[in-house]
C-alpha positions as CSV (number, residue, x, y, z in Angstrom):
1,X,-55.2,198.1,-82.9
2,X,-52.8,195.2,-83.0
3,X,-49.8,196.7,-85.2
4,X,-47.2,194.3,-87.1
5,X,-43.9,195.4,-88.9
6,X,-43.2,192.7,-91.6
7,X,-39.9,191.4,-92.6
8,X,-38.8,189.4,-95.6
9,X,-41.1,188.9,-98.3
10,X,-43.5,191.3,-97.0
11,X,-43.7,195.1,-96.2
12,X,-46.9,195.1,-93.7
13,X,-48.6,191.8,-93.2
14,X,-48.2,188.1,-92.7
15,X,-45.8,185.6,-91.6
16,X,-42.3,186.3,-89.6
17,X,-40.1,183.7,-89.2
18,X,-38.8,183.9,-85.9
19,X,-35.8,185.4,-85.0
20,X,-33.3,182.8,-83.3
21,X,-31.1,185.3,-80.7
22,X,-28.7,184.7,-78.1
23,X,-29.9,186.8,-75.7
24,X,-28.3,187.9,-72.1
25,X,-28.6,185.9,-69.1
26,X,-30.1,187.7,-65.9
27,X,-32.9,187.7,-63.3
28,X,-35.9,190.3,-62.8
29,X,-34.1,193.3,-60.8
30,X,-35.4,195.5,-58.3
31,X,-39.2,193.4,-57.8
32,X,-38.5,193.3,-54.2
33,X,-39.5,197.0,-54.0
34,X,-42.0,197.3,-56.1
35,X,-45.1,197.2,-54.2
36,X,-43.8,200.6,-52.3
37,X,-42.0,202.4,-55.9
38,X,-43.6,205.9,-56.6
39,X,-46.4,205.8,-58.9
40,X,-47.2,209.7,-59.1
41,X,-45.5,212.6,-57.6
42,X,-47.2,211.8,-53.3
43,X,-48.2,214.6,-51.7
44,X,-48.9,215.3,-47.8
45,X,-50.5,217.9,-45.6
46,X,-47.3,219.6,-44.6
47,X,-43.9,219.7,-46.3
48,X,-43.4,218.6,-50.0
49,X,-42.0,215.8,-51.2
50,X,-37.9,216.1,-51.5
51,X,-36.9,215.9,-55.1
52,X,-36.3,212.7,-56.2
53,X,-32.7,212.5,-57.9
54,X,-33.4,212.1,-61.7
55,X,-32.2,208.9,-63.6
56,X,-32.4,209.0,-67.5
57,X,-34.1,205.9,-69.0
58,X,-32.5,204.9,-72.6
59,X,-35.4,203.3,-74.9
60,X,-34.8,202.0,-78.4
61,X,-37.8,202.3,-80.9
62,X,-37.9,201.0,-84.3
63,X,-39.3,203.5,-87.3
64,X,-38.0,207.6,-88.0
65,X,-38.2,210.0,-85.4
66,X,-41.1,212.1,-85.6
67,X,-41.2,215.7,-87.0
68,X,-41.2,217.8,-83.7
69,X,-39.9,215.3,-81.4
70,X,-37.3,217.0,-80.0
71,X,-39.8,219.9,-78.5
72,X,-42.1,217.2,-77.6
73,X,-39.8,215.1,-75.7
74,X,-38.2,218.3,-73.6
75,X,-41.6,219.0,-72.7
76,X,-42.2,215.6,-71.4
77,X,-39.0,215.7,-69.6
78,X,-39.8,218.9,-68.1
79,X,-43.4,217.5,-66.6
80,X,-41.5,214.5,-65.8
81,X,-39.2,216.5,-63.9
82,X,-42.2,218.8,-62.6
83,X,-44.3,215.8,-61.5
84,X,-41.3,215.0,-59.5
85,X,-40.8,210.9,-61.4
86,X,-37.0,210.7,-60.6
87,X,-36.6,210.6,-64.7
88,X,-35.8,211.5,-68.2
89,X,-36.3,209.5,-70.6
90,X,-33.8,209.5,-73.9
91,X,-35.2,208.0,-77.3
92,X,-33.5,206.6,-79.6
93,X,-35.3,205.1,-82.8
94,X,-33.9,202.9,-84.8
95,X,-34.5,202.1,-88.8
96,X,-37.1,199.0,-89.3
97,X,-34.3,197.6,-91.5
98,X,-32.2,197.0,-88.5
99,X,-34.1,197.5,-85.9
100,X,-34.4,193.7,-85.3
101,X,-31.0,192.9,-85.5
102,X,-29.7,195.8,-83.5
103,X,-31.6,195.4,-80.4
104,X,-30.6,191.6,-80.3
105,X,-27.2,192.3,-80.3
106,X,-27.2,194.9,-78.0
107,X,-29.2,192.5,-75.6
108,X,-26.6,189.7,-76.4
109,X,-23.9,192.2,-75.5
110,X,-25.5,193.2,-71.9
111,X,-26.0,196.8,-72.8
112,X,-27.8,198.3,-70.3
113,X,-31.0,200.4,-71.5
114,X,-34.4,200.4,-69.6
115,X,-37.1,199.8,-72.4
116,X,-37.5,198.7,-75.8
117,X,-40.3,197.3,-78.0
118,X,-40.2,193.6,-79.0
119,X,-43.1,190.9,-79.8
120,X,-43.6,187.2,-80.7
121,X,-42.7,188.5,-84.4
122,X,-39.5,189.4,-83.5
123,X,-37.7,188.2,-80.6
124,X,-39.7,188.1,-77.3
125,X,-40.1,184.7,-77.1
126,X,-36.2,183.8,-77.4
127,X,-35.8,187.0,-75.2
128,X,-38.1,185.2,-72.7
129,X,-36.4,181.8,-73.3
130,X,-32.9,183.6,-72.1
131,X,-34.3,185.2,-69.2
132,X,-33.4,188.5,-70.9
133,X,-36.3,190.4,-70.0
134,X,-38.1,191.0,-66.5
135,X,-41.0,189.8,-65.1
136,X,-43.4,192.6,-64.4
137,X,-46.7,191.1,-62.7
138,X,-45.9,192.7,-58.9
139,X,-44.7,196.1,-60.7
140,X,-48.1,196.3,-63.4
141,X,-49.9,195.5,-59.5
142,X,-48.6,198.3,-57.7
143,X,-49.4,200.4,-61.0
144,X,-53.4,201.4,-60.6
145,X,-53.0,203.9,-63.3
146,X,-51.3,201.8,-65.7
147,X,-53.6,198.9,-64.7
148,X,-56.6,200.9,-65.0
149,X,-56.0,201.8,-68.5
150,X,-56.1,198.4,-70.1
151,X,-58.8,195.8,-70.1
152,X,-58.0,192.9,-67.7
153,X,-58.6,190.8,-70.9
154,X,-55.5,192.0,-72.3
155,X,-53.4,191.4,-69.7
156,X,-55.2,188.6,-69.0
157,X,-54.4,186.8,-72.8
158,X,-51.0,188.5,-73.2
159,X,-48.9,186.7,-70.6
160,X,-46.2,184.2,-71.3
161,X,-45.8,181.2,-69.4
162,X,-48.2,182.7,-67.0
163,X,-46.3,186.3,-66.8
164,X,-46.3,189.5,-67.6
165,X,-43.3,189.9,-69.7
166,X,-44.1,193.1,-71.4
167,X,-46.7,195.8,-71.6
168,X,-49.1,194.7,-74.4
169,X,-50.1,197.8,-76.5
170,X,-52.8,198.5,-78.7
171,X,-56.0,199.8,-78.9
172,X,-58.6,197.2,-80.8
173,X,-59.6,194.0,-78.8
174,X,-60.0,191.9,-82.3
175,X,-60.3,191.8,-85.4
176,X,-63.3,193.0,-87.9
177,X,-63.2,193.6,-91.6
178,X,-64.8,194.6,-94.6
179,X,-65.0,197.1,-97.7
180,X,-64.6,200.5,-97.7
181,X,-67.1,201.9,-100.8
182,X,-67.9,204.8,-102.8
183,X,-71.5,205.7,-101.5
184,X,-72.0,208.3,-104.5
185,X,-71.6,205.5,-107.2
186,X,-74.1,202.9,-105.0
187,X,-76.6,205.9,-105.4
188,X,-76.1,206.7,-108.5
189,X,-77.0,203.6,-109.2
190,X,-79.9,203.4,-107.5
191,X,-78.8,200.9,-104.6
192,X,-79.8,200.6,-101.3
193,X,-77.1,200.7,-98.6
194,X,-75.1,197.0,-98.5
195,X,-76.2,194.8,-96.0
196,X,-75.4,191.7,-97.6
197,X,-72.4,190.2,-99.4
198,X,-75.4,189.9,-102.3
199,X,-76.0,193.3,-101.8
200,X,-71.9,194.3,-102.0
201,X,-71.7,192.0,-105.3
202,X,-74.7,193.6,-107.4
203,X,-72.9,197.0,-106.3
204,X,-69.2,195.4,-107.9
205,X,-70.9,194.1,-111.1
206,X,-72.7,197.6,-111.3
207,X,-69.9,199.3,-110.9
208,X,-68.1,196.7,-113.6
209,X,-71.3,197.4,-116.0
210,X,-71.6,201.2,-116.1
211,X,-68.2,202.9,-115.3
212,X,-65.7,203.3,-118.3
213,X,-62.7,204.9,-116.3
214,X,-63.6,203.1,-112.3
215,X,-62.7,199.6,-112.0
216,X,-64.9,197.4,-109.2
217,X,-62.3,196.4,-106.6
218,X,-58.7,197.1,-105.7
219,X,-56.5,195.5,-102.6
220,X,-52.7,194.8,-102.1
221,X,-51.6,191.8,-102.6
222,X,-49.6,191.1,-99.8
223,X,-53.5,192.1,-98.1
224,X,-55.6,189.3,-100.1
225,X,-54.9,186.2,-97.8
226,X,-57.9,188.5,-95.8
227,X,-60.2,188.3,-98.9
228,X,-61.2,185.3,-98.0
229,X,-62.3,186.6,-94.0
230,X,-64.3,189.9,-95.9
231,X,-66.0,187.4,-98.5
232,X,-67.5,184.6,-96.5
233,X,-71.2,183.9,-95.4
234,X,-69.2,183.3,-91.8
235,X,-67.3,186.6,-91.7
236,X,-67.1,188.5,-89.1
237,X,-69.4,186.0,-86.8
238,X,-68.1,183.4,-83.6
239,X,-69.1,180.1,-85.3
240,X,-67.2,176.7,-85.7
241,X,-63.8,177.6,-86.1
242,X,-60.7,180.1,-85.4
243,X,-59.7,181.5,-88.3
244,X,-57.0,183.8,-87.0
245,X,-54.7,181.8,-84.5
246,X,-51.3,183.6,-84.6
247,X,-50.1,181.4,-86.6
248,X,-49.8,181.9,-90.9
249,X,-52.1,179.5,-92.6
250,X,-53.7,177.6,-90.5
251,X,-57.2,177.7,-88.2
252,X,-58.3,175.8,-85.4
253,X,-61.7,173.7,-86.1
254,X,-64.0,174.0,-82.6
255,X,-65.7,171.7,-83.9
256,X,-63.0,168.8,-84.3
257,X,-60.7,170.5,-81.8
258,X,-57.9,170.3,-84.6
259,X,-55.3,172.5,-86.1
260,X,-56.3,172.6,-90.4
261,X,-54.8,174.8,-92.8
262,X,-57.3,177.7,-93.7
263,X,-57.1,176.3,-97.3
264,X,-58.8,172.8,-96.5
265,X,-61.7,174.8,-93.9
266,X,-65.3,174.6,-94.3
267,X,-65.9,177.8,-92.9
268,X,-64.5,179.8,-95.9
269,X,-65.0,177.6,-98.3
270,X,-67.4,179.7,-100.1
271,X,-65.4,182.8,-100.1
272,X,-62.5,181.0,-101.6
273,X,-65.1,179.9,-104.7
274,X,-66.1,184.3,-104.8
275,X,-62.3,185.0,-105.1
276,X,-62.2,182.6,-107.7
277,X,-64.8,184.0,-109.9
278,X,-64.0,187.5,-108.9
279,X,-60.8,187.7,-110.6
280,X,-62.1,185.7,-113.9
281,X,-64.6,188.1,-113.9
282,X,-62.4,191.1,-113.7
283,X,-64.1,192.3,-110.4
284,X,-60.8,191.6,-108.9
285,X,-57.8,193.9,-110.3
286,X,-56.1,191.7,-112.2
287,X,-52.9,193.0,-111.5
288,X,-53.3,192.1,-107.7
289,X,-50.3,190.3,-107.3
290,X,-48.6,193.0,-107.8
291,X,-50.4,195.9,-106.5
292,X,-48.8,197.4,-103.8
293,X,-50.4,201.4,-104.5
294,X,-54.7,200.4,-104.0
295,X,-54.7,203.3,-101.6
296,X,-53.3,205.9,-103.9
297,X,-55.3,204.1,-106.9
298,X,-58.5,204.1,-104.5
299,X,-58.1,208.1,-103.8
300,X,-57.4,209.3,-107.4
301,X,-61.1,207.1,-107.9
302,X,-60.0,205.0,-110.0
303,X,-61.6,202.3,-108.0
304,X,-64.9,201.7,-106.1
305,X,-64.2,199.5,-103.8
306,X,-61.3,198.7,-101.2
307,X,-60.1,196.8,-98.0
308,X,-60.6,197.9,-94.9
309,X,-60.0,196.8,-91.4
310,X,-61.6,198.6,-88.2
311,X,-57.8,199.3,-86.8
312,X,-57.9,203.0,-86.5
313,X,-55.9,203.2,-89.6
314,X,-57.4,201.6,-92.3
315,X,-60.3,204.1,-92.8
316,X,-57.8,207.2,-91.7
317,X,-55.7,206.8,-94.9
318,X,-58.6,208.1,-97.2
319,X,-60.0,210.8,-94.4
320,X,-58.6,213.1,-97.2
321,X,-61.1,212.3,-99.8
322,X,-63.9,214.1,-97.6
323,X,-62.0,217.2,-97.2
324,X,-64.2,218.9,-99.6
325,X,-67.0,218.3,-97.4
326,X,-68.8,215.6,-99.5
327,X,-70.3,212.2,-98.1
328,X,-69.5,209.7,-100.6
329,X,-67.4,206.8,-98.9
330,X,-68.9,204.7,-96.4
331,X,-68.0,201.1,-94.7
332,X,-69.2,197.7,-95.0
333,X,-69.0,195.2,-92.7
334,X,-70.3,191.7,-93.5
335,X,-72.9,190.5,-90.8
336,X,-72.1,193.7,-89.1
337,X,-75.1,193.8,-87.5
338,X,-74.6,190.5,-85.7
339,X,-70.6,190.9,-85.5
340,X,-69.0,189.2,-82.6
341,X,-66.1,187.9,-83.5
342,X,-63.6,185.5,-82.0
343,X,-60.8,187.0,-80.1
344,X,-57.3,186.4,-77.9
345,X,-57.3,189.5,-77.4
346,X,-53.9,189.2,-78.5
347,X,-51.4,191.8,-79.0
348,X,-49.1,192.2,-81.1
349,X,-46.6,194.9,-79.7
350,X,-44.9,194.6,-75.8
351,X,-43.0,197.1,-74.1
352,X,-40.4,194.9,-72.9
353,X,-37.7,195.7,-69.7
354,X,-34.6,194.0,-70.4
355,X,-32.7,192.7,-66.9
356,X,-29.6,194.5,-67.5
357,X,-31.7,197.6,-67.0
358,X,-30.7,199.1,-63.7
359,X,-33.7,201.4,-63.4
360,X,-36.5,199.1,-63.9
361,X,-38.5,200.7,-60.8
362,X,-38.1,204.0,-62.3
363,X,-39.0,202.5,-66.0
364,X,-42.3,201.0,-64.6
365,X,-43.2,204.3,-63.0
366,X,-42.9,206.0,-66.2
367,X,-44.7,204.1,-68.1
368,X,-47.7,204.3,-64.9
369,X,-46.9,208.2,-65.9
370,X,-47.9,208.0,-69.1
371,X,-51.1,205.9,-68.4
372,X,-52.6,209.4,-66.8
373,X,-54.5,211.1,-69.7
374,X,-52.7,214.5,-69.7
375,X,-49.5,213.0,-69.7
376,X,-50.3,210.3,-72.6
377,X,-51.4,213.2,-75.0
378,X,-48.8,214.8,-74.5
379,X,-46.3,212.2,-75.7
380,X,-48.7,210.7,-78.2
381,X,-50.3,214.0,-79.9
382,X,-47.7,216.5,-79.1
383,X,-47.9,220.1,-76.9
384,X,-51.3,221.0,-76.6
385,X,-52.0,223.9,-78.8
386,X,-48.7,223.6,-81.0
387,X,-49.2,219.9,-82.2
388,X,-52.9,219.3,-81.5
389,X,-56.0,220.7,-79.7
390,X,-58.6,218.4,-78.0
391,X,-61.7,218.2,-79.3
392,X,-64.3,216.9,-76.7
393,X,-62.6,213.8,-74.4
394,X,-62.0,211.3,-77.3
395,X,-61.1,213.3,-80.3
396,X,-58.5,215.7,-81.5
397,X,-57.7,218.0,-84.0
398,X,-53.9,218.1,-85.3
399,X,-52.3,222.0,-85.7
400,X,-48.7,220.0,-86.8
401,X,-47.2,217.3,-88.4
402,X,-46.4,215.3,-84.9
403,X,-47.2,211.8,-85.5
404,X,-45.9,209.5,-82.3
405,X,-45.8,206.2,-83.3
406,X,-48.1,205.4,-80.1
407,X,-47.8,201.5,-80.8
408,X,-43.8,201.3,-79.1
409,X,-45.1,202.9,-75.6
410,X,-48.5,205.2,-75.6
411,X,-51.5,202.6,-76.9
412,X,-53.8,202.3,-74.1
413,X,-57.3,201.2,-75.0
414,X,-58.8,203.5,-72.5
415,X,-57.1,206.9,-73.2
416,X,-57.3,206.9,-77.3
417,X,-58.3,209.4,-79.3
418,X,-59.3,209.8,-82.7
419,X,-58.5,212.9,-85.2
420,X,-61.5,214.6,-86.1
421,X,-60.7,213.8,-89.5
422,X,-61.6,210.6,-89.0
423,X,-64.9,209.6,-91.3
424,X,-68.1,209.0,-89.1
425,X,-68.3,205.4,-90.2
426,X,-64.7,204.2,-89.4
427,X,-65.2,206.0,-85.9
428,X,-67.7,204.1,-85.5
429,X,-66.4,200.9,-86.2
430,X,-63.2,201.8,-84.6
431,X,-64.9,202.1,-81.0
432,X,-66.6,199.1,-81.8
433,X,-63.5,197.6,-81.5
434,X,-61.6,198.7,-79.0
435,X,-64.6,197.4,-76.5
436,X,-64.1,193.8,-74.9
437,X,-67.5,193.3,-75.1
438,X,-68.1,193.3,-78.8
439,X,-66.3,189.9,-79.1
440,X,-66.2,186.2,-78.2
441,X,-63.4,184.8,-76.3
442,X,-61.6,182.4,-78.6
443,X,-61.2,178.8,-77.1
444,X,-57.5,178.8,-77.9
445,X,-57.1,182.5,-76.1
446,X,-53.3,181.9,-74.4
447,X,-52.2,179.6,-77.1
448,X,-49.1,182.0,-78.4
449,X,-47.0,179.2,-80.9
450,X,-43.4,178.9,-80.6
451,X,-42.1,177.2,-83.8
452,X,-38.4,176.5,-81.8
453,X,-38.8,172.8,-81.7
454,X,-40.3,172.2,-85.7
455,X,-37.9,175.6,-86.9
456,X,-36.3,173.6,-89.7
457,X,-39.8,172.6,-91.0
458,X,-41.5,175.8,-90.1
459,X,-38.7,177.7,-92.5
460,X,-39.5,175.4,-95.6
461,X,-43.4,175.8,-95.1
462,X,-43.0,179.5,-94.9
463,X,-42.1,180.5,-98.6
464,X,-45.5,178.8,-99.6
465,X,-47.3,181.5,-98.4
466,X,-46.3,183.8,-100.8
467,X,-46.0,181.1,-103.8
468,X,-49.8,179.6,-103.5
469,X,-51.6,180.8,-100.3
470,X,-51.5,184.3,-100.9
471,X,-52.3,183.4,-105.0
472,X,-55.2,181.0,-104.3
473,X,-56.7,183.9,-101.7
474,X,-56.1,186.2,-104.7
475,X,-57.7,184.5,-107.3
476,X,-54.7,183.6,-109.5
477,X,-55.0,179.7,-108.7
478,X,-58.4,178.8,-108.8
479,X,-59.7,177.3,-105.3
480,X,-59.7,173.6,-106.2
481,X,-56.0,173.8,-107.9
482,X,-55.1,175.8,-105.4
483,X,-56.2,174.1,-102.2
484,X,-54.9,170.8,-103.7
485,X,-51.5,172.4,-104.3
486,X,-51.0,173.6,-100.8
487,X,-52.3,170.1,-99.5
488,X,-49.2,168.5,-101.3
489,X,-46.7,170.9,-100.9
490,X,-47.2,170.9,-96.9
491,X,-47.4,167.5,-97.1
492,X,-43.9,167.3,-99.0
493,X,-42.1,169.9,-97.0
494,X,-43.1,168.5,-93.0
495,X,-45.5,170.4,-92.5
496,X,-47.6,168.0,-91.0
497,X,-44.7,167.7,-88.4
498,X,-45.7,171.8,-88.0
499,X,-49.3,171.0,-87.2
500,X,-48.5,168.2,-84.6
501,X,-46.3,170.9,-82.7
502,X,-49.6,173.7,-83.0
503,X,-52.0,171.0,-82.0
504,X,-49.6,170.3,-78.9
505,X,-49.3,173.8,-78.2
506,X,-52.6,174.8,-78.1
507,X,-54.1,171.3,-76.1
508,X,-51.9,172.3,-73.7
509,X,-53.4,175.8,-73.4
510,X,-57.1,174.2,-73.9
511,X,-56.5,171.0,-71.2
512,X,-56.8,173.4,-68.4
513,X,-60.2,175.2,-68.9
């Protein structure tokens, strides 16, 4: 799962401007030793291993410490201790608020802390720019454990300039979405399970037709620019263009081999005309540009119908509503049956090592630590027994409240589990896409847009996202007004000047394959 924290305008999803830093000077420390650093605790016929002298690691996370952290983090430095690493590692999470700000100026300052989480979103790229952070292709190499644990894709398609500049984390490989439904009201009605977006619209209309007190379809707002991905003939399928390219708005067109805004493709176009006549229909809340509770109004059933994404948390927030044993939610995914979507295999959360830390050896064999499966539930689930108990190899049944927020350090595709909470059709989705396999290697896969030259233009483009983009996808400009809109607009504000500098970027990814 490819997890983003929002700032600005939005709370969750979509666009970040990027965040312009001053960040310290400095070269990669300590790579000529690498190849020979301790992985695991080494062991010999004979005498054991002396002690290593133990270094503690400061780390800045963004988000609220978890309930139970402390215990959790005591045990982990005892193992860490036991295992014989050389180190401790100490904490320290920051609000979302300021977590963005803070680490920059810390890093502008020269503070000297071993690991941190950053992303294109927030400041890697100027962090990268500055040669603030270190280059960890020869320490990942001498890593097999950490290695191991994540598909050669992802590091593969998550490098900068050609290196490793931080360890990409998450556990989904792409992207695949659809509705989650309530299977008692498609029975009641006498339908048969929806395999077709016909088959998903006669269910909306009957729900629309029959209920008094359910309404057909609820989704956030800030959500709806994916409406028009859940509601197209093309969706979910590898066909003649790259809807999802990193950047806000726009697509790339295989096809043409150009940069277009998603507004103006051909590939959606029909989804765009269902949004439309969704919302003048009232299948579409009409209060979606301003709902920001469709989980909550989805759970108390006031709703049949609602978003959902195969992420591993999507389907999770309604695991609730089964509790009572019943069977009446269940997942569609258009075309599911042919899904192989277009991936980067991008990531959207990197583990970063700045060069003022002194310990980056000892950092890197940490993190190898925690890519060994006993040692990466115990940081992500808690202490076996207290927080959690495992429940076969892939699943796991919580005894706590401990919630590690596994996306800053712990995500490894290979060493997941799910609760066993988790609803049989979202499970099965969500291994569907954690596997390489189930998706088609985008042509642009590398292109990662850095809006430094085109930053003045980029800023004015950005607002329209939220003051037509996000509207037309809802419904509330109709798709002819609203596609002509955002054609003049971008065309008023330089944002053809924004296209030129994708289109550059991503032919000079493309001209070498």
């Amino acid at each position: 799962m490819r997890l983003k924290k929002w700032f600005g305008t939005a709370t969750t999803a979509v666009l970040v401007s990027s965040l312009v830093l001053a960040g310290c000077g400095g070269n990669a420390k300590n790579e000529g030793n690498t190849a020979n650093s301790t992985n695991s605790p080494s062991s010999s016929e004979g005498a054991a291993p002396a002690a290593k002298e133990v270094v503690t690691l400061k780390a800045y996370f963004p988000g609220d410490k978890p309930a139970g952290f402390d215990a959790v983090l005591q045990a982990v430095n005892d193992k860490l201790k036991k295992d014989n690493i050389g180190a401790a590692l100490n904490i320290n999470f920051m609000p979302w608020t300021d977590y963005g700000n803070a680490v920059s100026v810390k890093m502008s300052a020269g503070e000297e802390f071993d690991m941190y989480l950053d992303a294109p979103w927030l400041s890697m790229n100027q962090m990268i720019e500055s040669k603030s952070l270190t280059e960890l292709d020869a320490a990942v190499a001498a890593r097999p454990e950490l290695k191991s644990s994540i598909p050669e894709e992802m590091w593969e398609y998550n490098k900068f300039g050609g290196k490793i500049m931080g360890i990409p984390l998450g556990t989904t490989q792409g992207q695949l979405y659809g509705v989650l439904i309530r299977k008692d009201l498609r029975e009641k009605y006498g339908l048969p399970e929806l395999k077709t977006l016909d088959d998903l619209e006669k269910f909306l209309y009957a729900v629309k037709e029959n209920e008094k007190d359910i309404k057909p379809f609820v989704i956030n707002g800030i959500k709806a620019d994916k409406l028009p991905f859940i509601l197209s003939n093309s969706a979910n399928l590898a066909q003649d263009e790259v809807l999802e390219i990193g950047v806000n708005m726009f697509s790339y067109s295989i096809k043409d081999k150009k940069v277009i805004g998603q507004w103006e493709s051909p590939t959606i176009a029909d989804a765009y005309d269902r949004v439309t006549k969704y919302y003048k229909d009232g299948i579409i809340s009409k209060n979606i540009a301003q709902e920001q509770n469709a989980e909550t109004l989805f759970k108390q059933g006031k709703y049949a119908a609602t978003y959902y994404a195969a992420d591993g948390v999507e389907g999770l927030k309604y695991s609730e509503m089964l509790k009572d044993g019943s069977d009446k939610l269940e997942i569609f995914i258009p075309n599911g049956e042919q899904a192989k979507p277009y991936t980067a295999y991008q990531q959207w959360n990197f583990l970063c090592i700045p060069t003022t830390s002194k310990h980056s050896d000892v950092t890197m064999d940490v993190v190898n630590w925690l890519s060994i499966k006993e040692n990466h539930d115990l940081m992500e689930y808690g202490i076996q027994g207290k927080d959690w108990e495992p429940v076969g190899d892939s699943s796991y049944k919580a005894l706590s409240g401990y919630t590690f927020p596994g996306y800053v350090l712990t995500w490894r595709p290979t060493l997941n589990r799910t609760p066993d909470t988790m609803m049989q059709d979202d499970k099965k989705w969500f291994d569907f896409s954690t596997k390489t396999s189930n998706f088609t290697l985008s042509p642009i896969a590398g292109f990662n847009f850095n809006a430094e030259k085109v930053k003045t233009e980029y800023a004015k483009i950005t607002p329209l996202h939220d003051s037509i983009f996000l509207p037309l996808s809802q419904g509330l400009i109709p798709a002819a007004e609203g596609k002509k809109t955002m054609e003049d607009k971008m065309a008023s504000l330089g944002g053809q000047k924004v296209i030129d500098e994708i289109q550059a970027q991503i032919d000079a990814v493309t001209s070498g394959k």
